[in-house]
N, C-alpha and C positions, 0 to 999 in steps of 0.2 A: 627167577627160579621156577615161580609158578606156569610158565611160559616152554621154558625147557623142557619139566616134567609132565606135561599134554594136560595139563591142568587151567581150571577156566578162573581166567581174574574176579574177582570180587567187584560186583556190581556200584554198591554204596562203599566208599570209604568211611574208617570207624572216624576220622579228622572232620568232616563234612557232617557228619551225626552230633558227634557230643565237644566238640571241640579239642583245638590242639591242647590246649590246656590241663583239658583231662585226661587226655592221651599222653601226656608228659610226666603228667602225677600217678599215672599207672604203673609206667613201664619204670619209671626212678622207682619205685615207691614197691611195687612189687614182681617187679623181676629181676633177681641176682644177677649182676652185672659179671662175667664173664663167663655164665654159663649157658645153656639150653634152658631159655624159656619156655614155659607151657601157657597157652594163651588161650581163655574161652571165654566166650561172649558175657555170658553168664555171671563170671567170679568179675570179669571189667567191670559192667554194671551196678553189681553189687558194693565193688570196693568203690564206685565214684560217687554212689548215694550215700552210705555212710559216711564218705570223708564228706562232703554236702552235707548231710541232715548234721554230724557234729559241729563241726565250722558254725553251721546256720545257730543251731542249739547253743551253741559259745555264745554266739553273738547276742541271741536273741535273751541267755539269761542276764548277762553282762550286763545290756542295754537297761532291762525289767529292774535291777539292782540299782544302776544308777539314777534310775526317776524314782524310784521308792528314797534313797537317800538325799537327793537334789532336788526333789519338786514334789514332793510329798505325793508319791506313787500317783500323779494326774500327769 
């Protein structure tokens, strides 16, 4: 499309940057699936660090709880 419309490809692919993985959690995750998505670099980024720093944050107080409970917080 980009090709058609005299328009220049995109140097870096967003796949080869942050991975497919997070390119799949994006687009599930915040683009309505049968309509016209809106896509900017900016809100991508953002929504991959938050889903990261929580996930991480889950984990990391998860883990904190169960050495406090099982191994006397050492």
């Amino acid at each position: 499309m980009l090709l058609s419309a005299g328009l220049p490809l995109p140097h870096k692919a967003l796949v080869a940057e942050y991975g497919p993985d997070a390119v799949r959690l994006y687009f599930m995750k915040d683009i309505v699936f049968g309509q016209d998505g809106d896509f900017a670099a900016a809100r991508f980024r953002d929504s991959v660090n938050a889903a990261l720093a929580n996930n991480l944050g889950n984990m990391l107080n998860r883990t904190l709880n169960l050495l406090h409970k099982y191994c006397q917080g050492q």
